[in-house]
Biotite code that builds the C-alpha atoms (Angstrom):
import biotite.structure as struc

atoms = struc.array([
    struc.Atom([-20.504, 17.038, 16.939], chain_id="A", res_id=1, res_name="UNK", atom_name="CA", element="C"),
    struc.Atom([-16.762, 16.117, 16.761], chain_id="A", res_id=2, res_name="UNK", atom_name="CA", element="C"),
    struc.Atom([-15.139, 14.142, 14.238], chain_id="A", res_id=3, res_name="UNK", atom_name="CA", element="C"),
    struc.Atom([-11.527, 12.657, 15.732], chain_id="A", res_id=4, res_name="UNK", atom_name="CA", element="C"),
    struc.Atom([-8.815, 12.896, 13.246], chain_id="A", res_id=5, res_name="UNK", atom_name="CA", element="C"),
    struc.Atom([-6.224, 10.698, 13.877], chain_id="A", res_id=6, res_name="UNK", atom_name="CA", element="C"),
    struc.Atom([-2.684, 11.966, 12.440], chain_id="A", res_id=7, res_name="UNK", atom_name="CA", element="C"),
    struc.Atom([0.592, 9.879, 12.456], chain_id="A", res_id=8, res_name="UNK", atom_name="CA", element="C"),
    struc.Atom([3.556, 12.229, 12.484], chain_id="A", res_id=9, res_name="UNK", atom_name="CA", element="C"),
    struc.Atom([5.804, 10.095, 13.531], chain_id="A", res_id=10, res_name="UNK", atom_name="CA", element="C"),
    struc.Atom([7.804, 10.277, 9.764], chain_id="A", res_id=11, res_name="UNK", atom_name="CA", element="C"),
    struc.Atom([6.793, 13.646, 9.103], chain_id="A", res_id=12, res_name="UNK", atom_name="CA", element="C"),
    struc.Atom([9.081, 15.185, 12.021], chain_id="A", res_id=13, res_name="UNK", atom_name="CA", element="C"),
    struc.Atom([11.696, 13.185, 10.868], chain_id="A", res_id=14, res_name="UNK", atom_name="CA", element="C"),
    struc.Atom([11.827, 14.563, 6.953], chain_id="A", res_id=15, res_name="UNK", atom_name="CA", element="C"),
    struc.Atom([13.370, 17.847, 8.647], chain_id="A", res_id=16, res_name="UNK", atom_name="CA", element="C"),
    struc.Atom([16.542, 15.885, 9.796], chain_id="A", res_id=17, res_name="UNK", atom_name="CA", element="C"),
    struc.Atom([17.329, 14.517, 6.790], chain_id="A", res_id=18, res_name="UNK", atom_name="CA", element="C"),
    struc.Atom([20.656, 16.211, 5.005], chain_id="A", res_id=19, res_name="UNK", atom_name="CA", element="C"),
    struc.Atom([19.544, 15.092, 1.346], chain_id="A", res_id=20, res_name="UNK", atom_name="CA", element="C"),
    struc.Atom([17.539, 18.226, 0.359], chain_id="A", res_id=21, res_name="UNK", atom_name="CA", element="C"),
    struc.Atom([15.736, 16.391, -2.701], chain_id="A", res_id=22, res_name="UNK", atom_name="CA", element="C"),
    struc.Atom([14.685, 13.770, -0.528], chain_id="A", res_id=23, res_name="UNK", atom_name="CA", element="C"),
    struc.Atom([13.560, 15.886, 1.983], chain_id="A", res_id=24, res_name="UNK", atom_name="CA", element="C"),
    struc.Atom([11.965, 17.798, -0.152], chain_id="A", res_id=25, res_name="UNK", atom_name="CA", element="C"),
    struc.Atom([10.399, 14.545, -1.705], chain_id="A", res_id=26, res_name="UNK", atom_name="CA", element="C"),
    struc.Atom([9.113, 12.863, 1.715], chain_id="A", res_id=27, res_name="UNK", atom_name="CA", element="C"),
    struc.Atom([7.790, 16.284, 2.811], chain_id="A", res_id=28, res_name="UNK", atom_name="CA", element="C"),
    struc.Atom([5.436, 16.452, 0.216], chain_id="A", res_id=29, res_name="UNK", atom_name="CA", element="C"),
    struc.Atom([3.846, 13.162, 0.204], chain_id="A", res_id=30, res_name="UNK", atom_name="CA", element="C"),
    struc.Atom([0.804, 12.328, 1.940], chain_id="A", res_id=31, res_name="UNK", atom_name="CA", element="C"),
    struc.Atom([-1.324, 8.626, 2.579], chain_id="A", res_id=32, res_name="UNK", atom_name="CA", element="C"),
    struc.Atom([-4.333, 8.951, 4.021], chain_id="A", res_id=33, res_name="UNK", atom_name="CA", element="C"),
    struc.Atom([-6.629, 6.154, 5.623], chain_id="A", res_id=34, res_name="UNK", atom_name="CA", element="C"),
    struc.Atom([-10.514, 7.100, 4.931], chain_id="A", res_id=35, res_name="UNK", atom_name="CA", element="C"),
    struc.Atom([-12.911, 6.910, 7.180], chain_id="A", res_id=36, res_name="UNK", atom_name="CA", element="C"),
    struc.Atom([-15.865, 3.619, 6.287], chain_id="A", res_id=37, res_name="UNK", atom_name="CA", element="C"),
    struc.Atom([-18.776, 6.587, 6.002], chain_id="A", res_id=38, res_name="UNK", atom_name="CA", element="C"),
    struc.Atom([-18.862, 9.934, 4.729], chain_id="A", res_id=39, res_name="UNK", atom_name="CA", element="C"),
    struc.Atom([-19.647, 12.442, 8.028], chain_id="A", res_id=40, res_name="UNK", atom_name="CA", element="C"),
    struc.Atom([-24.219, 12.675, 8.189], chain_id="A", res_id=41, res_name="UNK", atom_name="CA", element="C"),
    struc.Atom([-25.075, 15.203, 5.208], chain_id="A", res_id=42, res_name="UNK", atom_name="CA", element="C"),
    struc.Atom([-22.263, 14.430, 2.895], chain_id="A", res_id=43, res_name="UNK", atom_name="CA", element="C"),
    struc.Atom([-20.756, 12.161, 0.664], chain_id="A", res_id=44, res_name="UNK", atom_name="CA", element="C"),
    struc.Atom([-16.783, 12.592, 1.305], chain_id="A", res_id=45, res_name="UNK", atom_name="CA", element="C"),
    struc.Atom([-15.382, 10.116, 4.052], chain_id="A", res_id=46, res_name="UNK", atom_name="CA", element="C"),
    struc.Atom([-12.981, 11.925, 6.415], chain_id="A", res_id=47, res_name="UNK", atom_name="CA", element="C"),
    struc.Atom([-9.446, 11.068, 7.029], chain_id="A", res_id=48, res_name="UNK", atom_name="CA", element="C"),
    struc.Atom([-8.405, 9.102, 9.835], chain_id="A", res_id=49, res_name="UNK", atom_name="CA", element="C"),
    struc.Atom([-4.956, 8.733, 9.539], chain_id="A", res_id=50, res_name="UNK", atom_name="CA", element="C"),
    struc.Atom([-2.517, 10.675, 7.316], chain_id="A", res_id=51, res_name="UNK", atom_name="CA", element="C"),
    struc.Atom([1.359, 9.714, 7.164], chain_id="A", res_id=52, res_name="UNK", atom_name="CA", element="C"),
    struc.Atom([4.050, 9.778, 4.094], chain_id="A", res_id=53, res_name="UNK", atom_name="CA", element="C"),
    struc.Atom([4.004, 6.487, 4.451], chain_id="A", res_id=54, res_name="UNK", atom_name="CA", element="C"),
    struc.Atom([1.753, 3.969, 2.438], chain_id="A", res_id=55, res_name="UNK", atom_name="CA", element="C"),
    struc.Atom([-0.325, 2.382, 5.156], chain_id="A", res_id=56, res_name="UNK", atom_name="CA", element="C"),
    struc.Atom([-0.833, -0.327, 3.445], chain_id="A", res_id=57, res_name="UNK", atom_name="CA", element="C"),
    struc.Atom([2.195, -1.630, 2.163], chain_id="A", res_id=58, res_name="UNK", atom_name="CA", element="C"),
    struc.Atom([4.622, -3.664, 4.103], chain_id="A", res_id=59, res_name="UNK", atom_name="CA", element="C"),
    struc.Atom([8.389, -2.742, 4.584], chain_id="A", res_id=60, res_name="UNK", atom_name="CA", element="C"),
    struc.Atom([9.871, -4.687, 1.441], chain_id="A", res_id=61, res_name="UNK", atom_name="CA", element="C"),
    struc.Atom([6.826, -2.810, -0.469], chain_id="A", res_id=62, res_name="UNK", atom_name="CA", element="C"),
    struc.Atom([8.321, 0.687, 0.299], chain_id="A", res_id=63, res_name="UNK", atom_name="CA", element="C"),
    struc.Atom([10.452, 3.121, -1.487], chain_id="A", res_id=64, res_name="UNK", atom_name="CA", element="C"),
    struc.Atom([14.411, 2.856, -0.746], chain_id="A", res_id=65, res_name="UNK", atom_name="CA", element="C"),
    struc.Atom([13.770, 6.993, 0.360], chain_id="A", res_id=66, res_name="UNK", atom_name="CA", element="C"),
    struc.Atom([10.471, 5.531, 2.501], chain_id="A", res_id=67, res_name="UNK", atom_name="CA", element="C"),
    struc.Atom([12.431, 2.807, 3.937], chain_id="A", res_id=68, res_name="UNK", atom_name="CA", element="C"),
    struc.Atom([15.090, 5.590, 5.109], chain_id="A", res_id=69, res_name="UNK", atom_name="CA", element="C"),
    struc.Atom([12.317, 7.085, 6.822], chain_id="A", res_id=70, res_name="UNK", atom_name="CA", element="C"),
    struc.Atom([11.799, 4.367, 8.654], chain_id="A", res_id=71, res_name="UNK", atom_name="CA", element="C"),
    struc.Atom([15.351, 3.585, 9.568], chain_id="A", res_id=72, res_name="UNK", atom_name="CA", element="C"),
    struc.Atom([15.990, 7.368, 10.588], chain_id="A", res_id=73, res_name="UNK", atom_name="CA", element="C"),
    struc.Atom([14.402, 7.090, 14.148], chain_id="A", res_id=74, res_name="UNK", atom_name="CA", element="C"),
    struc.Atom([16.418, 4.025, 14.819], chain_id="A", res_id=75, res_name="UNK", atom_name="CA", element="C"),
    struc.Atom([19.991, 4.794, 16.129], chain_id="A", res_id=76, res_name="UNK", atom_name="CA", element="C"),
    struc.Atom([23.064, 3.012, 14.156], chain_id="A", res_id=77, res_name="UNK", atom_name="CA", element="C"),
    struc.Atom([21.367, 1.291, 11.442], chain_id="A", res_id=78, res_name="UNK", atom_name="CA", element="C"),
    struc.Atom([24.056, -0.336, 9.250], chain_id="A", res_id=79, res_name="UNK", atom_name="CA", element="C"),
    struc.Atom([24.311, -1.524, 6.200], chain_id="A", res_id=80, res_name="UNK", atom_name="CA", element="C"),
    struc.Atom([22.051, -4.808, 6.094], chain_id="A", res_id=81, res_name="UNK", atom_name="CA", element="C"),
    struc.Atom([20.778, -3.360, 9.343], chain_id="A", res_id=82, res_name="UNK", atom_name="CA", element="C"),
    struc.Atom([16.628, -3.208, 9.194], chain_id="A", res_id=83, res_name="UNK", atom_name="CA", element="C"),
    struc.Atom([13.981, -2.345, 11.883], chain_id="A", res_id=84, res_name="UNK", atom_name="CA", element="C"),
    struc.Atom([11.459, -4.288, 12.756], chain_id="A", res_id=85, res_name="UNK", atom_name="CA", element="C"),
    struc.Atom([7.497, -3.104, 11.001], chain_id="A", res_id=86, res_name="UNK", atom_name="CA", element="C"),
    struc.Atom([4.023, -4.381, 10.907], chain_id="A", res_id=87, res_name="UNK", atom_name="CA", element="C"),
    struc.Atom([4.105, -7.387, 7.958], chain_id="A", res_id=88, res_name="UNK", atom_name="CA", element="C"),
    struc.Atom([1.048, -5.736, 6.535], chain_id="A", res_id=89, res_name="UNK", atom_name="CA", element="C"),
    struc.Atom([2.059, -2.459, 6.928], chain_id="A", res_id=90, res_name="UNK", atom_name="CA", element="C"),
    struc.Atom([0.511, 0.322, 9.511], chain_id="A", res_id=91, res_name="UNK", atom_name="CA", element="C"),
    struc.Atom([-3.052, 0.403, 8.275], chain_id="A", res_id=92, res_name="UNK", atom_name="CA", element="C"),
    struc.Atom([-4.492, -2.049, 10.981], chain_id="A", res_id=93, res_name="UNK", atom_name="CA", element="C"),
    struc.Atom([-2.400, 0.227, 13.555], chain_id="A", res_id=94, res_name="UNK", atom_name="CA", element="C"),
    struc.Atom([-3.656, 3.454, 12.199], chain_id="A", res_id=95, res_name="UNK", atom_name="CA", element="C"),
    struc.Atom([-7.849, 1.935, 12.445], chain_id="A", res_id=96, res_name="UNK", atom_name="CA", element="C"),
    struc.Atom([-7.058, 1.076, 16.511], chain_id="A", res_id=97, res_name="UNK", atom_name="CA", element="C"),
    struc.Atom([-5.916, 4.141, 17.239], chain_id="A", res_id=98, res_name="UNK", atom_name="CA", element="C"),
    struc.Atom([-8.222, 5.803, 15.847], chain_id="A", res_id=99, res_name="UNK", atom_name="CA", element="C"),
    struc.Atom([-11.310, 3.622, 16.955], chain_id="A", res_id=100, res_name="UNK", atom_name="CA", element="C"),
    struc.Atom([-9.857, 4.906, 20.546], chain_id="A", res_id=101, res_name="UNK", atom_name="CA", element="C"),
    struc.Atom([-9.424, 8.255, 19.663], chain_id="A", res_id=102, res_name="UNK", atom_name="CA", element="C"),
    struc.Atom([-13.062, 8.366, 18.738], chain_id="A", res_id=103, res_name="UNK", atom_name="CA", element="C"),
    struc.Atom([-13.585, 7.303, 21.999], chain_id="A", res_id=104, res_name="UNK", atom_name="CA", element="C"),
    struc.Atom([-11.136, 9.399, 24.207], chain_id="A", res_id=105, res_name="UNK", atom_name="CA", element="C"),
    struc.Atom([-11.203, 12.600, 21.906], chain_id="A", res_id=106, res_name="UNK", atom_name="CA", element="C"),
    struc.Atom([-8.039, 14.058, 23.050], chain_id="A", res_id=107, res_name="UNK", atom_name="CA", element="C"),
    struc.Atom([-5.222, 15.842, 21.625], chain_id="A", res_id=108, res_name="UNK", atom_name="CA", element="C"),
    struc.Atom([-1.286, 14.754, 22.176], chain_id="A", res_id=109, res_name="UNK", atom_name="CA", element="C"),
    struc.Atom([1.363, 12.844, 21.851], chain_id="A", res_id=110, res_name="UNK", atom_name="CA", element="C"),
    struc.Atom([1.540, 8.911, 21.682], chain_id="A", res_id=111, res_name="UNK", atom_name="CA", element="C"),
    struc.Atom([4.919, 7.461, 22.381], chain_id="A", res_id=112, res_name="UNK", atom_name="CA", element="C"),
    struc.Atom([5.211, 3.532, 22.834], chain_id="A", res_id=113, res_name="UNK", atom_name="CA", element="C"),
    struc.Atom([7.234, 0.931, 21.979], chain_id="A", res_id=114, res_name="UNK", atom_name="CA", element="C"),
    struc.Atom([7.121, -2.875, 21.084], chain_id="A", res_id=115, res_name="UNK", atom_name="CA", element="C"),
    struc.Atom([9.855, -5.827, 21.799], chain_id="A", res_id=116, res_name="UNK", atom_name="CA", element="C"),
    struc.Atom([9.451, -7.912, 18.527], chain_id="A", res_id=117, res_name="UNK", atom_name="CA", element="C"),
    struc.Atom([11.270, -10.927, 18.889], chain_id="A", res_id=118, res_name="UNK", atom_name="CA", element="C"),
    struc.Atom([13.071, -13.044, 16.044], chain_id="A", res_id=119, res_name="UNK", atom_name="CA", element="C"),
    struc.Atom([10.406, -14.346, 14.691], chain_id="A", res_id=120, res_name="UNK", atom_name="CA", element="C"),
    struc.Atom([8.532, -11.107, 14.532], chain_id="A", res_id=121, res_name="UNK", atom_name="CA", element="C"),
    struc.Atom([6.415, -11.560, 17.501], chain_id="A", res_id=122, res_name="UNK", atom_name="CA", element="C"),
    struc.Atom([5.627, -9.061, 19.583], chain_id="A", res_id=123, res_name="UNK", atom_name="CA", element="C"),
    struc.Atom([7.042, -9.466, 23.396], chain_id="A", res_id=124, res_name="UNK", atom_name="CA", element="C"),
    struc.Atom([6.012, -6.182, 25.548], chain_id="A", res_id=125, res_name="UNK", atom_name="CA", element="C"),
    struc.Atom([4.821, -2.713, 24.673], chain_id="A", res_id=126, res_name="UNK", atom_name="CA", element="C"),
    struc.Atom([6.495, 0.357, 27.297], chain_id="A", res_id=127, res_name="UNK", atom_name="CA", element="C"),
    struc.Atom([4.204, 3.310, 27.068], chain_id="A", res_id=128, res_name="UNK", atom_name="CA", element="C"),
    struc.Atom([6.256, 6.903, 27.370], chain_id="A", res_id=129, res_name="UNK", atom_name="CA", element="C"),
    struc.Atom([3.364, 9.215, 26.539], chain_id="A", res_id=130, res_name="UNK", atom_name="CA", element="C"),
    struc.Atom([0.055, 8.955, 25.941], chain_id="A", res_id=131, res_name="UNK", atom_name="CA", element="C"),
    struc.Atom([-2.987, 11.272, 25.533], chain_id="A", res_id=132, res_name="UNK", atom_name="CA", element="C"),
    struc.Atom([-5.180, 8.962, 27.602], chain_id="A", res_id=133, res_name="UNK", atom_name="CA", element="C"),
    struc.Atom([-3.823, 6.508, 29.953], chain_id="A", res_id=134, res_name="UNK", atom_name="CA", element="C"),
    struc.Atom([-7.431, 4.581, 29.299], chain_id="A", res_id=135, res_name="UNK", atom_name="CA", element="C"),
    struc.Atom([-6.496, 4.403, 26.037], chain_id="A", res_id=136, res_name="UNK", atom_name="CA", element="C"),
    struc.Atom([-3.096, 2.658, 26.650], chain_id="A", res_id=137, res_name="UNK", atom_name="CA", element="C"),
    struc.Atom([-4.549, -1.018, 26.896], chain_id="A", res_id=138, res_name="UNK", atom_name="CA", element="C"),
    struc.Atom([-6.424, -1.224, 23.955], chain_id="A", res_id=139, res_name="UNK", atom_name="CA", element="C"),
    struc.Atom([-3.539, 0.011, 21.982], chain_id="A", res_id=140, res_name="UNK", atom_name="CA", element="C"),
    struc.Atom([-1.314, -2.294, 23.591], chain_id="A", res_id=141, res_name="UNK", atom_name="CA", element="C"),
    struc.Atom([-3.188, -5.258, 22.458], chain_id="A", res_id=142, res_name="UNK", atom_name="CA", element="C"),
    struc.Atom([-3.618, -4.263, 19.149], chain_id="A", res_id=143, res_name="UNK", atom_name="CA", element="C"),
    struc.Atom([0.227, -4.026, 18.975], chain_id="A", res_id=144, res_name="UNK", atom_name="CA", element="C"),
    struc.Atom([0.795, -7.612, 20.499], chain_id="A", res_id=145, res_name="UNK", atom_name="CA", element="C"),
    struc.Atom([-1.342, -8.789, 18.342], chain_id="A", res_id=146, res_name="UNK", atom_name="CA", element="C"),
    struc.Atom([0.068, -7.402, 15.489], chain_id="A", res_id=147, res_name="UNK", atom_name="CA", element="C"),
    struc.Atom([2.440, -9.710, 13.558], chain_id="A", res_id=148, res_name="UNK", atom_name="CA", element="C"),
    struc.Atom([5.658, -7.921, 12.418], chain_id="A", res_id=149, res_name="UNK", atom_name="CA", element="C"),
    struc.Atom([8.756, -8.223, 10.223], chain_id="A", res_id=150, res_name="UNK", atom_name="CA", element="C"),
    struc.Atom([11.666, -8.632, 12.667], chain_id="A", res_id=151, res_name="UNK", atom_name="CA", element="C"),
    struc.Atom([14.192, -6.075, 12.675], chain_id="A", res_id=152, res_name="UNK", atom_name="CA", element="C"),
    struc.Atom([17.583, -7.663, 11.114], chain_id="A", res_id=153, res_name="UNK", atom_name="CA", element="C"),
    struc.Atom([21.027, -7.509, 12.295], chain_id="A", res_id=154, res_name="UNK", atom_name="CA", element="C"),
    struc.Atom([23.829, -7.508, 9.683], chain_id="A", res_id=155, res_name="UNK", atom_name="CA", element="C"),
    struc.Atom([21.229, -9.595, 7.827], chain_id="A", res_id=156, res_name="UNK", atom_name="CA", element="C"),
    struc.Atom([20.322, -11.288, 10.616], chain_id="A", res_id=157, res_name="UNK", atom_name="CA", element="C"),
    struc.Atom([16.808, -11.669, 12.453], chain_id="A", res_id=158, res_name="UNK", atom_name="CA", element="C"),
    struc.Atom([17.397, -10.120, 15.995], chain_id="A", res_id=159, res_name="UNK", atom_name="CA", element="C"),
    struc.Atom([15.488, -8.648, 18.646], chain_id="A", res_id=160, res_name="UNK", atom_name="CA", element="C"),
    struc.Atom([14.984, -4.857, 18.320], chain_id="A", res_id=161, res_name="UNK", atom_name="CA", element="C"),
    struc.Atom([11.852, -2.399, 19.302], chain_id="A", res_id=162, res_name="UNK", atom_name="CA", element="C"),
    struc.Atom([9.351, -0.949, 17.049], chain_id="A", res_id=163, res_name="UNK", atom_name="CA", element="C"),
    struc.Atom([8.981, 2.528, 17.715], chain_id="A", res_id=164, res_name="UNK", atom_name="CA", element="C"),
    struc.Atom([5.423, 4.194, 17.548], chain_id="A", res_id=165, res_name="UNK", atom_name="CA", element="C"),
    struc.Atom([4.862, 8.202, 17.651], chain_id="A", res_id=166, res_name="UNK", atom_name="CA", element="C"),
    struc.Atom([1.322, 9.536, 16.709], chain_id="A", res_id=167, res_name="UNK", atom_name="CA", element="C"),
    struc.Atom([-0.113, 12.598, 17.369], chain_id="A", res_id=168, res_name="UNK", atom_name="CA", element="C"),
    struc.Atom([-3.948, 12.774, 18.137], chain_id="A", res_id=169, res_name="UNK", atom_name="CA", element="C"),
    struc.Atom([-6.021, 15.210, 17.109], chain_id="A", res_id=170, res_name="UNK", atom_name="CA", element="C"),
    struc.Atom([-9.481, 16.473, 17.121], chain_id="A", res_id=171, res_name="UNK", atom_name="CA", element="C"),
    struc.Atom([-11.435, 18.391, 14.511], chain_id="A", res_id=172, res_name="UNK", atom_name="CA", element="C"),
    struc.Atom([-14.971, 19.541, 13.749], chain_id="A", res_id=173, res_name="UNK", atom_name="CA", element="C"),
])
């Protein structure tokens, strides 16, 4: 049997752009990982199910200045005061969706989509670049509308702006 590993690598690609070597260096070796509820039949260590250098549970404000960066790096001309928009409970409940469907769809690739999140943080409309699964693309879609986010600010400013979403799915014995 299968187990489906869900891996977010959206932050992980982005540590090798980065021009500050320690902090590259820093991001690069950090690792969160969401466990799975119950260990795999026949043993008593619970699988990852999502693995990202970010905390999954920890909500913008709650991150590092250097995780924060991370964050800001796959947004184009973020100024100063300038912040994107991100789940208000961080990406934990994200991470458990995708990989409920991944247990489902068990197949490997790229997942590229991307929320409107209003002023208020609300989400508006997801656009769906890539997926692994076009099946999969409506339950992920509601879980993302659903989701409540920090809105993005604008010189300090709530604004409209899109959070980005890049996972990679993955399947493992």
């Amino acid at each position: 049997m299968h187990h489906a590993i869900f891996v977010a690598l959206s932050t992980i690609l982005l540590a090798s752009h980065w021009s500050n070597a320690a902090a590259q260096e820093t991001v690069s070796q950090e690792r969160f990982s969401i466990r799975d509820e119950y260990p795999r039949t026949g043993s008593h260590i619970k699988d990852d199910i999502a693995i990202s250098p970010l905390p999954p549970y920890k909500s913008y404000h709650e991150l590092t200045p250097e995780q924060q960066e991370i964050v800001k790096a796959r947004y184009e001309q973020m100024g100063e005061g300038d912040e994107p928009p991100y789940p208000e409970k961080g990406m934990a409940g994200i991470y458990k969706v995708l990989y409920e469907v991944q247990k489902r769809i068990l197949k490997e690739g790229i997942l590229d989509m991307e929320v409107e999140v209003d002023p208020e943080g609300n989400a508006q409309n997801v656009t769906v670049f890539r997926t692994p699964e076009a099946l999969a693309n409506e339950a992920i879609a509601m879980a993302l509308m659903r989701t409540k986010y920090k809105p993005a600010l604008c010189k300090g400013q709530p604004c409209s702006q899109k959070f980005l979403l890049h996972a990679m799915f993955t399947v493992g014995k």
